[in-house]
C-alpha positions in Angstrom: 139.7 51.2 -31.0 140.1 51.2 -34.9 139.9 53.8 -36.9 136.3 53.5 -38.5 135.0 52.9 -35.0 136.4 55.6 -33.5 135.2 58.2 -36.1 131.7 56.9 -35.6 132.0 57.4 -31.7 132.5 60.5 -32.4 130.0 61.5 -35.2 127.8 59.9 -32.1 129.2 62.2 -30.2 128.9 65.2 -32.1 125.3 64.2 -33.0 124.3 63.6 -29.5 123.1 66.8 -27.6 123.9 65.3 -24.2 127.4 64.3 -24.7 129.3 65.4 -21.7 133.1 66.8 -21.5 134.6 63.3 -20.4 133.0 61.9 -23.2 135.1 64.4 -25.2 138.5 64.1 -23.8 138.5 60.6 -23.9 137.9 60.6 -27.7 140.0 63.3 -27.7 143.0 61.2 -25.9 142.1 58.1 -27.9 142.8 59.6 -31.2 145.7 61.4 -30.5 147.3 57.9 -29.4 145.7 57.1 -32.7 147.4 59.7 -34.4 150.9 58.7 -32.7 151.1 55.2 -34.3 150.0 56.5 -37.7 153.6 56.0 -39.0 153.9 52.6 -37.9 150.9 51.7 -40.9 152.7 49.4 -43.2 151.3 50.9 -45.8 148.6 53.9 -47.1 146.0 54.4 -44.6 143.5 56.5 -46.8 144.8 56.2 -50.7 141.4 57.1 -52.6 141.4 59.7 -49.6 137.5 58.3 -48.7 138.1 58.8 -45.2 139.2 62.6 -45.7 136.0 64.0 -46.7 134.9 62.0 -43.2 137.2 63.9 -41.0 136.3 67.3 -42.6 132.7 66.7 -42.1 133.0 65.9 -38.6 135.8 68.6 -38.1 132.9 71.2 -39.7 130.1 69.9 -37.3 132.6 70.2 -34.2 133.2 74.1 -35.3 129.5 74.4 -35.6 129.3 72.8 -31.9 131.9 75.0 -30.8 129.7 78.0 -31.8 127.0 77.3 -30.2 128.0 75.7 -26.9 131.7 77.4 -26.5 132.3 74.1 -25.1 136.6 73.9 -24.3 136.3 69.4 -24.8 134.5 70.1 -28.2 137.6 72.2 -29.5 140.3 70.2 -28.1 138.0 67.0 -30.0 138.5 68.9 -33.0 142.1 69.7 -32.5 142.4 65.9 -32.2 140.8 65.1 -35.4 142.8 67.6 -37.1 146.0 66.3 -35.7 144.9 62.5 -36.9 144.0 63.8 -40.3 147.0 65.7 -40.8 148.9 62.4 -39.4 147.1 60.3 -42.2 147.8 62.9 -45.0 151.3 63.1 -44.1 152.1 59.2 -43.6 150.2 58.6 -47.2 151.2 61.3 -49.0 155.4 59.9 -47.8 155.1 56.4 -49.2 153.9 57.9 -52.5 156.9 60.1 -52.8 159.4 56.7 -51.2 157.0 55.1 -53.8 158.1 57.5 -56.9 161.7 57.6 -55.7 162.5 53.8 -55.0 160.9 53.4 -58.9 163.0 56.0 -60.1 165.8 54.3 -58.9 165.1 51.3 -60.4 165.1 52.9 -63.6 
């Protein structure tokens, strides 16, 4: 599943008052395999960071969830999307500092 799709299966998710705890994990386990191949990206996954403000919202609604359902599969779905958000911001914030170095050494 791509990246965009997978963030709106889980806004779905979020949105939808009858999700259940599979539907959860398995979101959950889909982007943290997500997360894993983030370095493999040949180059910046979210440069203008457009997609950040995404995650945040939806990490924000799955705290608000949390709250009022306790629900274990919502945390761990949050914990997920903080782990592929953190992934992203890592992997793009790299190449610009390879980026900087490789034209410093050019120079």
């Amino acid at each position: 599943m791509k990246l965009l799709a997978l963030l709106d299966a889980v806004t779905k998710a979020v949105e939808s008052g009858d999700s259940t705890a599979n539907t959860h994990v398995a979101l959950a386990q889909k982007i943290s395999d997500l997360a894993d191949m983030v370095g493999w990206a040949d180059g910046p996954i979210d440069p203008e960071r457009r997609l950040a403000d995404r995650f945040e919202t939806l990490m924000e609604s799955l705290r608000a969830r949390h709250v009022q359902t306790n629900e274990p599969s919502v945390a761990a779905l949050h914990d997920a999307l903080a782990q592929l958000h953190g992934a992203i911001d890592r992997h793009d914030r790299d190449l610009v500092v390879q980026r900087d170095a490789d034209e410093e050494d050019e120079e």
